[in-house]
Each structure stands twice: as C-alpha cells, then as structure tokens.
N, CA, C and O atoms as a CHARMM CRD file, in Angstrom:
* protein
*
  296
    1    1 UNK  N     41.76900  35.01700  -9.96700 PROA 1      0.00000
    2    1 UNK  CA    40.46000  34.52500 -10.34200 PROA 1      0.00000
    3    1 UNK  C     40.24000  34.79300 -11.82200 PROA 1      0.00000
    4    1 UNK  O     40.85400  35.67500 -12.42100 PROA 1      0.00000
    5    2 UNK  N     39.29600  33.95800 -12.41800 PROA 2      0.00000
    6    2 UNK  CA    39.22000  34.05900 -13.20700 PROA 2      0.00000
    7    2 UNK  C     38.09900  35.44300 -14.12000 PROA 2      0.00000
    8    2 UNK  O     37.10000  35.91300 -13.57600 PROA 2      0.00000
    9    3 UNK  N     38.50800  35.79900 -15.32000 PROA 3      0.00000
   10    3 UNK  CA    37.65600  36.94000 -15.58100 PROA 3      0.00000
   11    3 UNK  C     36.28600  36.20900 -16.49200 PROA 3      0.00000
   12    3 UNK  O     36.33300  35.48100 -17.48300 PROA 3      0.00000
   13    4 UNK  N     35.46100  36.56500 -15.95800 PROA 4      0.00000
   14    4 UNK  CA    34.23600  36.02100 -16.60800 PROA 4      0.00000
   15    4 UNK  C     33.61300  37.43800 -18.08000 PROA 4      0.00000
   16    4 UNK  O     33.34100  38.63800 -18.03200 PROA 4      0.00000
   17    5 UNK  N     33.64000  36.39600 -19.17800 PROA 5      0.00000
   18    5 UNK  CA    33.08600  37.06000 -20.12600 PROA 5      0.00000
   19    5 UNK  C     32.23800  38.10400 -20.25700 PROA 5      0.00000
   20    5 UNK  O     31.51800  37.91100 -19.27800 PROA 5      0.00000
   21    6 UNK  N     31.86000  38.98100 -20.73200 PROA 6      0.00000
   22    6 UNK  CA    30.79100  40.72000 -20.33200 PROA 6      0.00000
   23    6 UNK  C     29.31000  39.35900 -20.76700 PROA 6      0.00000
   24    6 UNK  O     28.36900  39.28000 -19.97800 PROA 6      0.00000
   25    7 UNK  N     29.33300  38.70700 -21.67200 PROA 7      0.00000
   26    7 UNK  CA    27.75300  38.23700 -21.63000 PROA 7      0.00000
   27    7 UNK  C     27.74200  37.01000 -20.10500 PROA 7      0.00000
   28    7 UNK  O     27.31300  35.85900 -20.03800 PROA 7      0.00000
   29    8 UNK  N     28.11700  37.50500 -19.51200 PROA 8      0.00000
   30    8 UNK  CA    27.79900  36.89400 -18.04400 PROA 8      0.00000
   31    8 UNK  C     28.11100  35.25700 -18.29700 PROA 8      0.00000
   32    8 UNK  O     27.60100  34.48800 -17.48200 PROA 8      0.00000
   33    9 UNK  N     28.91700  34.69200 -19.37600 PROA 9      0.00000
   34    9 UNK  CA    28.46000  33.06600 -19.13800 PROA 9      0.00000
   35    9 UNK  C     30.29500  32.48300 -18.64500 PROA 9      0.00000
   36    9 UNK  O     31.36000  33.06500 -18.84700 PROA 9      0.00000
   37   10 UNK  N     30.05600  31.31600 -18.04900 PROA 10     0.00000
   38   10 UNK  CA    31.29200  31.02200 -17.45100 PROA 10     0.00000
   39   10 UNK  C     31.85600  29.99300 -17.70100 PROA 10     0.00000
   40   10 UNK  O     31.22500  28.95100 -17.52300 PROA 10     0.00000
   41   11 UNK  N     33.40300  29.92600 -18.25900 PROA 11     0.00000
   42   11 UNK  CA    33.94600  28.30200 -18.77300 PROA 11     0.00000
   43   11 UNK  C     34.02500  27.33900 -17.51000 PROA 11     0.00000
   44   11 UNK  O     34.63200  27.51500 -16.45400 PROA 11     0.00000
   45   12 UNK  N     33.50700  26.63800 -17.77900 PROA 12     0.00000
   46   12 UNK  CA    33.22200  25.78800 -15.99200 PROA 12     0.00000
   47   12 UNK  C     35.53800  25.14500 -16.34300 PROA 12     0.00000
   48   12 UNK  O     36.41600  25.22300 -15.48400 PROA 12     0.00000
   49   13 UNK  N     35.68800  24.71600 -17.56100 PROA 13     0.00000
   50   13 UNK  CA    37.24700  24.05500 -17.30600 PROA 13     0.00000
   51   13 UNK  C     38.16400  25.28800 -16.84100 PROA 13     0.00000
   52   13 UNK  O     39.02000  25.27900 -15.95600 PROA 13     0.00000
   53   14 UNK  N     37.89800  26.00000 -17.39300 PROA 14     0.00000
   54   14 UNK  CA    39.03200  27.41200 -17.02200 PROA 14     0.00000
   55   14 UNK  C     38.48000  27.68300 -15.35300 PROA 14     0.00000
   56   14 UNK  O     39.46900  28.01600 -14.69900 PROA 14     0.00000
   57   15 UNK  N     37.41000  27.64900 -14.60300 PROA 15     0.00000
   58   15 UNK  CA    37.09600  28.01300 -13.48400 PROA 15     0.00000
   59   15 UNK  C     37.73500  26.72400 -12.69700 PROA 15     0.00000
   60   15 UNK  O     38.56800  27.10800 -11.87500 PROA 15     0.00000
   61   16 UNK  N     37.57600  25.31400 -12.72200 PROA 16     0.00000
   62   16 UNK  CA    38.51500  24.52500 -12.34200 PROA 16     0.00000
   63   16 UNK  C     40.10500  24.13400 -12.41200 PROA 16     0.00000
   64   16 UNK  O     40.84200  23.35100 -11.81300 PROA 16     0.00000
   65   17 UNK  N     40.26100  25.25100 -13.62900 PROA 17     0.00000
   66   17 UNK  CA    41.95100  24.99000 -13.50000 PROA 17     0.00000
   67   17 UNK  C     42.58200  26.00100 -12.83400 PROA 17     0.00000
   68   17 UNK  O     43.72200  25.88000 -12.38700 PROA 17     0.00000
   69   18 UNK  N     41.72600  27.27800 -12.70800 PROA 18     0.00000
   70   18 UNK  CA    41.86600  28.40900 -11.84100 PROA 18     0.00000
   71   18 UNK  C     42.22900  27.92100 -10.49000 PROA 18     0.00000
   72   18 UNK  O     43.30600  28.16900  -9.94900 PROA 18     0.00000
   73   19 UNK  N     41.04000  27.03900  -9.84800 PROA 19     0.00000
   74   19 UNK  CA    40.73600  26.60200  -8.77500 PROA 19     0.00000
   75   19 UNK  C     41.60100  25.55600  -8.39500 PROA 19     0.00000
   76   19 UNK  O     41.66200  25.24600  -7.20500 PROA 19     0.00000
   77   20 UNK  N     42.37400  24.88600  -9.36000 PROA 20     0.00000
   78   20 UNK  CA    43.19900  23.26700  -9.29300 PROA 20     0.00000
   79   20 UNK  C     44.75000  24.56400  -8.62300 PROA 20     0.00000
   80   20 UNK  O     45.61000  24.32500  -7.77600 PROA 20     0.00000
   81   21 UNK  N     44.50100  25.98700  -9.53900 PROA 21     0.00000
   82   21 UNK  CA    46.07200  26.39300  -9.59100 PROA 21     0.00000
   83   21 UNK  C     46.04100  27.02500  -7.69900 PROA 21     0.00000
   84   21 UNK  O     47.02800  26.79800  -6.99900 PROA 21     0.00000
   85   22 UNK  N     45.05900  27.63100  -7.22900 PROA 22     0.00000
   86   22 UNK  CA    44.34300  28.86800  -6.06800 PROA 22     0.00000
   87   22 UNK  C     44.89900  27.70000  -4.73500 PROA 22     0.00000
   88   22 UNK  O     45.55700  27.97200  -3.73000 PROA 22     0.00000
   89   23 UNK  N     44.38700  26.44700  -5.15900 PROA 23     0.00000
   90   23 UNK  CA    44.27500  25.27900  -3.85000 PROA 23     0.00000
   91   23 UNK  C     45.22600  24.02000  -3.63100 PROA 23     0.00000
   92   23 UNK  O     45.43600  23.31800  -2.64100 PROA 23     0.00000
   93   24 UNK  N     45.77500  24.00000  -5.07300 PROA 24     0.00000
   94   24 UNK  CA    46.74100  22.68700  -5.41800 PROA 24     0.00000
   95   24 UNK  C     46.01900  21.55400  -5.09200 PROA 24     0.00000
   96   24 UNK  O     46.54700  20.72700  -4.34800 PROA 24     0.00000
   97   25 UNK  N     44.51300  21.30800  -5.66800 PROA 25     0.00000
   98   25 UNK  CA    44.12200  20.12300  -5.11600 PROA 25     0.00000
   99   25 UNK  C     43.74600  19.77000  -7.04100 PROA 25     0.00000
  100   25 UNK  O     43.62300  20.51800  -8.01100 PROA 25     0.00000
  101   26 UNK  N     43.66300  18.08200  -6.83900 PROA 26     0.00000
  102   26 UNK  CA    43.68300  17.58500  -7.87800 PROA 26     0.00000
  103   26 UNK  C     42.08600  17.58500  -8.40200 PROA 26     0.00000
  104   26 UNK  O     42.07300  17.74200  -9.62300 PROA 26     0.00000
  105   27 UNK  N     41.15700  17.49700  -8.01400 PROA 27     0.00000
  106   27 UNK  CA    39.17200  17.63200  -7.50800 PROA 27     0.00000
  107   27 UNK  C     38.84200  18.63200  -7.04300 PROA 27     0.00000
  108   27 UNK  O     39.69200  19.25100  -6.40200 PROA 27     0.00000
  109   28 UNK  N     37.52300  19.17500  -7.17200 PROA 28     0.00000
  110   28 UNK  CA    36.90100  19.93600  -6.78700 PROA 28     0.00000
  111   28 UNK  C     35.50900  19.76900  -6.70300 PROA 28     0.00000
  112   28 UNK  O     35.07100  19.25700  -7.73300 PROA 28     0.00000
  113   29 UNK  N     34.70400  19.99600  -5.91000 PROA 29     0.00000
  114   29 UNK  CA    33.16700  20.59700  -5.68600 PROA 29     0.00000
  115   29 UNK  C     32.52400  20.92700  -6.01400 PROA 29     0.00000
  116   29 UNK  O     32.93700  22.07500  -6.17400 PROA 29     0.00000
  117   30 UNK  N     31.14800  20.91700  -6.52100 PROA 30     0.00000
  118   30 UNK  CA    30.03500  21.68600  -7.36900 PROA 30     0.00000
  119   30 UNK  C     29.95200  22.77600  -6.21600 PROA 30     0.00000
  120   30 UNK  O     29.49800  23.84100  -6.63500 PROA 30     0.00000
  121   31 UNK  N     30.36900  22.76900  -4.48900 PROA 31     0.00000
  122   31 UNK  CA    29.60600  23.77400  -3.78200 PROA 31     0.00000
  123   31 UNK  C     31.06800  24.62600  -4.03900 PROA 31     0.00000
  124   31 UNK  O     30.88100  25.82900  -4.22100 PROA 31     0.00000
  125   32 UNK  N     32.45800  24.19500  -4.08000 PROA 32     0.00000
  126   32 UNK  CA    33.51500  25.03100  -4.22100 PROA 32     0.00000
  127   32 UNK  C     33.67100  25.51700  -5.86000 PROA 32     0.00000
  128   32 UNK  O     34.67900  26.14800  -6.17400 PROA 32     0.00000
  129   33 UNK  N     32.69000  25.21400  -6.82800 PROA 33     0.00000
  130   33 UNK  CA    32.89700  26.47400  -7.97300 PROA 33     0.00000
  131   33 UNK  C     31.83400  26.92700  -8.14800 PROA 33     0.00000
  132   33 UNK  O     31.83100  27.64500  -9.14700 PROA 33     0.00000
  133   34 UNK  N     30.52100  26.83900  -7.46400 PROA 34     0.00000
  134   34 UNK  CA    29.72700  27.92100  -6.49100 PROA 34     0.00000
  135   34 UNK  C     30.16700  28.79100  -6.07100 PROA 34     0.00000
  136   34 UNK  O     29.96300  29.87100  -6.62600 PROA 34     0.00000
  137   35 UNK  N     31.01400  28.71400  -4.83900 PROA 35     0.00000
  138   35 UNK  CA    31.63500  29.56900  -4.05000 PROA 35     0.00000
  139   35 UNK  C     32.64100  30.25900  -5.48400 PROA 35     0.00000
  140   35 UNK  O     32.14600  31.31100  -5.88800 PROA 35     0.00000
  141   36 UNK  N     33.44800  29.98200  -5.97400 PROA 36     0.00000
  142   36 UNK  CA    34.32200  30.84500  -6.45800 PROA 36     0.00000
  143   36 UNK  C     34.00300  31.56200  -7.58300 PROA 36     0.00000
  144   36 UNK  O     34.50100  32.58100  -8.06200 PROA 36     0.00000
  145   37 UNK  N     32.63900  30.51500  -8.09700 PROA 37     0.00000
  146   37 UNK  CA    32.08500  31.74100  -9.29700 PROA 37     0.00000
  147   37 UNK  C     31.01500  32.99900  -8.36700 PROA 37     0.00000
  148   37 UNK  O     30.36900  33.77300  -9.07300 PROA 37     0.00000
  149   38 UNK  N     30.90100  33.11600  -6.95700 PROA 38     0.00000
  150   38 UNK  CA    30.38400  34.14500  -5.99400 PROA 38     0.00000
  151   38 UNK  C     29.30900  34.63400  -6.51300 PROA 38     0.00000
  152   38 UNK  O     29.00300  35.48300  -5.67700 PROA 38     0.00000
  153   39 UNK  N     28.46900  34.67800  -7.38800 PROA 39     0.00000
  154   39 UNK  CA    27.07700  34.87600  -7.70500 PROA 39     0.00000
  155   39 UNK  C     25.94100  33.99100  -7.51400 PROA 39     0.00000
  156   39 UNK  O     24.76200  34.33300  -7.42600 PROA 39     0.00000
  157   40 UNK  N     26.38000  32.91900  -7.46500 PROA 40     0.00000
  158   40 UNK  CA    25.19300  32.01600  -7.53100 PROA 40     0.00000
  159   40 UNK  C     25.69100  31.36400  -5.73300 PROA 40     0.00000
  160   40 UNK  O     26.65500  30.69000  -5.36900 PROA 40     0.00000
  161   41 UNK  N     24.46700  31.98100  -4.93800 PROA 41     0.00000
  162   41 UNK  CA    24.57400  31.51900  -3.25000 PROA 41     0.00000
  163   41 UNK  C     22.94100  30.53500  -2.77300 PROA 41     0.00000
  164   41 UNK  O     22.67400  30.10000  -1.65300 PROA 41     0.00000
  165   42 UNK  N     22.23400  30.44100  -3.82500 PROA 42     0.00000
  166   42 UNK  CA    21.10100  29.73000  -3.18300 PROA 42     0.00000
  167   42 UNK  C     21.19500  28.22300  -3.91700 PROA 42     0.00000
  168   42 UNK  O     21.50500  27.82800  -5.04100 PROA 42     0.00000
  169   43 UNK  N     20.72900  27.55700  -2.57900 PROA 43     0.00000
  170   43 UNK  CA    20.65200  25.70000  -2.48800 PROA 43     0.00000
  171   43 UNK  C     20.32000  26.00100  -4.63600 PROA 43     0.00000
  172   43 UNK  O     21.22200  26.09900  -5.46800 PROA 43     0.00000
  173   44 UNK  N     19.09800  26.05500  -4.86600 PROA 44     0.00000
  174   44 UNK  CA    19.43600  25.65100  -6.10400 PROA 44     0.00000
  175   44 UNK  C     20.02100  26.20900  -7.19400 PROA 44     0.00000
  176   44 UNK  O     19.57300  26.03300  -8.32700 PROA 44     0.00000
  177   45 UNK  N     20.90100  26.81300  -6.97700 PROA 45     0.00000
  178   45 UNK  CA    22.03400  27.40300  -7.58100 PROA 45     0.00000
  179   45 UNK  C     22.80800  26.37000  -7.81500 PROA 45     0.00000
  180   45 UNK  O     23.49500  26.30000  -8.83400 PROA 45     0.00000
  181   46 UNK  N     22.77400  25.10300  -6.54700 PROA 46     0.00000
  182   46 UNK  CA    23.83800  24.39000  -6.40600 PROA 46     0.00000
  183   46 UNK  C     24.06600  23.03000  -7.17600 PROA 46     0.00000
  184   46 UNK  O     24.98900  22.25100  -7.41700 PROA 46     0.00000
  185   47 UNK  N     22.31700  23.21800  -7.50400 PROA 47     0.00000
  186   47 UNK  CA    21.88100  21.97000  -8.19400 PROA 47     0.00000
  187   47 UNK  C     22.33900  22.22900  -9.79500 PROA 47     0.00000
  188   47 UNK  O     22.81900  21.35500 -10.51700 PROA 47     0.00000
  189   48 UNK  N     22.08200  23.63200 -10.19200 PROA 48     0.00000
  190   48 UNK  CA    22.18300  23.85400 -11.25100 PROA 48     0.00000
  191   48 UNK  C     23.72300  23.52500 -11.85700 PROA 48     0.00000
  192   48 UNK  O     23.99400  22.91000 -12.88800 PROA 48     0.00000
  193   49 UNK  N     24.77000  24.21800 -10.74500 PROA 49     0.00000
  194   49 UNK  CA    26.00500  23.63200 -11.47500 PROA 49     0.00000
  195   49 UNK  C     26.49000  22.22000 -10.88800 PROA 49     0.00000
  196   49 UNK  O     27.61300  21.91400 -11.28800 PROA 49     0.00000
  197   50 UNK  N     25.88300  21.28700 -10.02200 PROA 50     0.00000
  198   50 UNK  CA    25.92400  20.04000 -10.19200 PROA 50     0.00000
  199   50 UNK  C     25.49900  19.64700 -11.85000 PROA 50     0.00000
  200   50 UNK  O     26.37600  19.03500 -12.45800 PROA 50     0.00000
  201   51 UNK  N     24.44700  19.90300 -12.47600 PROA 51     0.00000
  202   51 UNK  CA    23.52500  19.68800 -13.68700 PROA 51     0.00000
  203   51 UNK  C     24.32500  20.00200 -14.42300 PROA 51     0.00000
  204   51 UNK  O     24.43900  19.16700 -15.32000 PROA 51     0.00000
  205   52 UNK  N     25.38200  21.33000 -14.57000 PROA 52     0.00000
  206   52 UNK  CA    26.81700  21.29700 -15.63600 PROA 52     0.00000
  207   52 UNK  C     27.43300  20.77400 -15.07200 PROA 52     0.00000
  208   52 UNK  O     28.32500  21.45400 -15.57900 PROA 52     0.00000
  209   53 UNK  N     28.00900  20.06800 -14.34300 PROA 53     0.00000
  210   53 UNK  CA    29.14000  19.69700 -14.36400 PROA 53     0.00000
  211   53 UNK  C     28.73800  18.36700 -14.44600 PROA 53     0.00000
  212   53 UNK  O     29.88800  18.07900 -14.11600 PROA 53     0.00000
  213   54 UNK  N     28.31600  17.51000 -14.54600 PROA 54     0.00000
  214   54 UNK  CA    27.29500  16.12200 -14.73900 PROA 54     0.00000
  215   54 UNK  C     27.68100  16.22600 -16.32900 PROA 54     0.00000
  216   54 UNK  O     28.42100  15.53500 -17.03000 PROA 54     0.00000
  217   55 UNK  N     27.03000  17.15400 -16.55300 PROA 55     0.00000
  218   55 UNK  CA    26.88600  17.06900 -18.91400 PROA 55     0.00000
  219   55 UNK  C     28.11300  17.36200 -19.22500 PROA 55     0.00000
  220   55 UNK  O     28.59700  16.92900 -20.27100 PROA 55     0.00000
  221   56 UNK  N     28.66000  17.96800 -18.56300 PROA 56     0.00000
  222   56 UNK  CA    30.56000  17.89400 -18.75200 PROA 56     0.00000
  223   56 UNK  C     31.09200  17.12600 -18.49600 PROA 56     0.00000
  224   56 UNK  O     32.22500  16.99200 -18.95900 PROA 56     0.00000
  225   57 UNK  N     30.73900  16.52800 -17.92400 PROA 57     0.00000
  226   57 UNK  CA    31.62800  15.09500 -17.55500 PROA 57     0.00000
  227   57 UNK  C     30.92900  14.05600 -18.79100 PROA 57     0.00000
  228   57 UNK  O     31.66300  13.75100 -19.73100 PROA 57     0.00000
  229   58 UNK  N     29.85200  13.65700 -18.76800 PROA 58     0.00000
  230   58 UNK  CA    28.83500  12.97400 -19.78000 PROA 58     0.00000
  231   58 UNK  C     30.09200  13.27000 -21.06100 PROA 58     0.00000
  232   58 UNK  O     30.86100  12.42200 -21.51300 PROA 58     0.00000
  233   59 UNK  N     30.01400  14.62100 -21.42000 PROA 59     0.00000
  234   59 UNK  CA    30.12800  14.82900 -22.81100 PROA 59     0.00000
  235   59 UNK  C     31.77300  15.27700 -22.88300 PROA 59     0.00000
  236   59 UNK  O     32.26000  16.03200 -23.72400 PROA 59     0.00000
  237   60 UNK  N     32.54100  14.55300 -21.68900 PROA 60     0.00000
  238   60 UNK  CA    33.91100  14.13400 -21.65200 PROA 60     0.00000
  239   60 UNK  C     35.28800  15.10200 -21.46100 PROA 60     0.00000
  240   60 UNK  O     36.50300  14.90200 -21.47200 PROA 60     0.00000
  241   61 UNK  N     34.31800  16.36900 -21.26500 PROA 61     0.00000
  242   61 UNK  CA    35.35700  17.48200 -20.81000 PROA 61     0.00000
  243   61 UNK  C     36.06200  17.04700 -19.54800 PROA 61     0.00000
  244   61 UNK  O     37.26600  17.27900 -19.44400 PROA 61     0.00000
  245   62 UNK  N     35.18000  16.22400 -18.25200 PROA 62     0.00000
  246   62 UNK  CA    35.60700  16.31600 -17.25600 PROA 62     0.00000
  247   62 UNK  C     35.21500  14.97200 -16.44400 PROA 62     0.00000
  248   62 UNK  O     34.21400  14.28200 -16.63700 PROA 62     0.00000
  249   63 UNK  N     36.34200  14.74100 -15.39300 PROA 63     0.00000
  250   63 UNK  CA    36.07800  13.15300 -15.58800 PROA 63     0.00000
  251   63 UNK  C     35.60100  13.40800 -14.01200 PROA 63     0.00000
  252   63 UNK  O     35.65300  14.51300 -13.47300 PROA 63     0.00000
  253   64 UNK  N     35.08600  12.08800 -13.31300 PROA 64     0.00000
  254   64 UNK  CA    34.30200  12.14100 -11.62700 PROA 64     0.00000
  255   64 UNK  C     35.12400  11.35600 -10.98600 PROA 64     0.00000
  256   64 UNK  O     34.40400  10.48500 -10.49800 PROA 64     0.00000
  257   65 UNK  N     36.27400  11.14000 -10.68200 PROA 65     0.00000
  258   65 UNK  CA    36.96700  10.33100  -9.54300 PROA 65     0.00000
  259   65 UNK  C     36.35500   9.86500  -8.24400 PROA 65     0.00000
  260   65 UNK  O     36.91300   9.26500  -7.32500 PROA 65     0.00000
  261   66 UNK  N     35.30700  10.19300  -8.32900 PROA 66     0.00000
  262   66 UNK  CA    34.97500   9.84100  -6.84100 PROA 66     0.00000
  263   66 UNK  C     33.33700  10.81800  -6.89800 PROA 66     0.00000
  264   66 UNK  O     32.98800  11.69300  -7.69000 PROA 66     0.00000
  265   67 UNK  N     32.60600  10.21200  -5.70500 PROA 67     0.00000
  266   67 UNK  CA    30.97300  11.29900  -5.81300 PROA 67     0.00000
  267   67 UNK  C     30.83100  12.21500  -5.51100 PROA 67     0.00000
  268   67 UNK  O     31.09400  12.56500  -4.36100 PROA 67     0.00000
  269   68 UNK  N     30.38700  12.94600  -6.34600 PROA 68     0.00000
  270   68 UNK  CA    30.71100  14.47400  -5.70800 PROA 68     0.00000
  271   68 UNK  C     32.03900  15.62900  -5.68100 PROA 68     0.00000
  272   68 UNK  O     32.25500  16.61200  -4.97200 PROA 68     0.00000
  273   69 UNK  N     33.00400  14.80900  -7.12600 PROA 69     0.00000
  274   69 UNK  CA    34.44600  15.14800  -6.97300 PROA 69     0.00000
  275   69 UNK  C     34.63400  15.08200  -8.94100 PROA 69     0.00000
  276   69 UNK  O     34.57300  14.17700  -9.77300 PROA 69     0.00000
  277   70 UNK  N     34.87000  16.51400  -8.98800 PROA 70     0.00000
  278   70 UNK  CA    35.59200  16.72900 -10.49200 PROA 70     0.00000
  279   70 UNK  C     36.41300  17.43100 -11.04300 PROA 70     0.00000
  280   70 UNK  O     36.56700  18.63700 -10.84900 PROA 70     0.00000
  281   71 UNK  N     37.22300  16.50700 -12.03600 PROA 71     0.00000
  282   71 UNK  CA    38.25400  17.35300 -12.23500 PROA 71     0.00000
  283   71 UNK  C     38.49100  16.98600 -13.95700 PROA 71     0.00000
  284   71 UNK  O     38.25000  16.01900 -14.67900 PROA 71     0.00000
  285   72 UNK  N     39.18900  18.54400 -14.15800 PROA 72     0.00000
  286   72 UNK  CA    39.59000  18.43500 -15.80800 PROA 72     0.00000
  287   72 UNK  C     40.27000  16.71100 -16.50700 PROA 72     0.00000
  288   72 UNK  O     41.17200  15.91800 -16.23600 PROA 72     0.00000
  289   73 UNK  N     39.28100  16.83700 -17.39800 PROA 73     0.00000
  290   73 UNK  CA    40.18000  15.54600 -18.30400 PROA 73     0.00000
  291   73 UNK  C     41.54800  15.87900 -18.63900 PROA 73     0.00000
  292   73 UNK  O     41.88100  17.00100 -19.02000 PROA 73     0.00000
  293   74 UNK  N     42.38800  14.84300 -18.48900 PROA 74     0.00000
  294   74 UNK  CA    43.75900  15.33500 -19.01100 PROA 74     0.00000
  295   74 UNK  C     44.14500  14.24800 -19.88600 PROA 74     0.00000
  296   74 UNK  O     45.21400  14.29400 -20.49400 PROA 74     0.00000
C-alpha cells in the first residue's frame, strides 16, 4: 500500500497504480480507492472522491473508460 504523506493529503495516480499493481485490473472505483485509502467510510466521503477523480480526469491525469470506471492516462 501506498504511504500517504505526514500532511495527510493523497496522490489519487500513485493510489491507482498501487491498486492497478494489488488487483491486476486495468479500472478502478471511486468506492475501491475509498476502500483502500481506509479513512474515508461515509456515503459522502464517496461523493467527495468521485468529485476528484471527475477534475482528474477533466484536467487529463486520468481517463473514464466506461461510468463509474478510472484509470491512469497512459
């Protein structure tokens, strides 16, 4: 897993390539890097990293193959 920085903030691409390496899947979940960043467990927790991972994708870090499905730009 990945080590999250001492000022508490988290690289959402390094937490998906963590997660691409943990599962061998090519996509991932706003509720599965929820789950693996393990701090954030309430419904709008869930919204919130839907809301990053939306402006990451927007602003081309990360592309949406499908609804509800993201994965690192390559």
């Amino acid at each position: 897993m990945a080590r999250h920085p001492p000022s508490g903030r988290v690289n959402i691409t390094e937490l998906l390539t963590n997660l691409q390496a943990r599962h061998d899947a090519a996509t991932t979940q706003a509720g599965e890097l929820r789950d693996l960043l393990g701090t954030l467990t309430a419904d709008p927790a869930l919204n919130v990293t839907r809301s990053r991972l939306g402006r990451l994708t927007r602003q081309g870090f990360l592309t949406q193959p499908g609804r509800g499905r993201y994965q690192k730009r390559t």
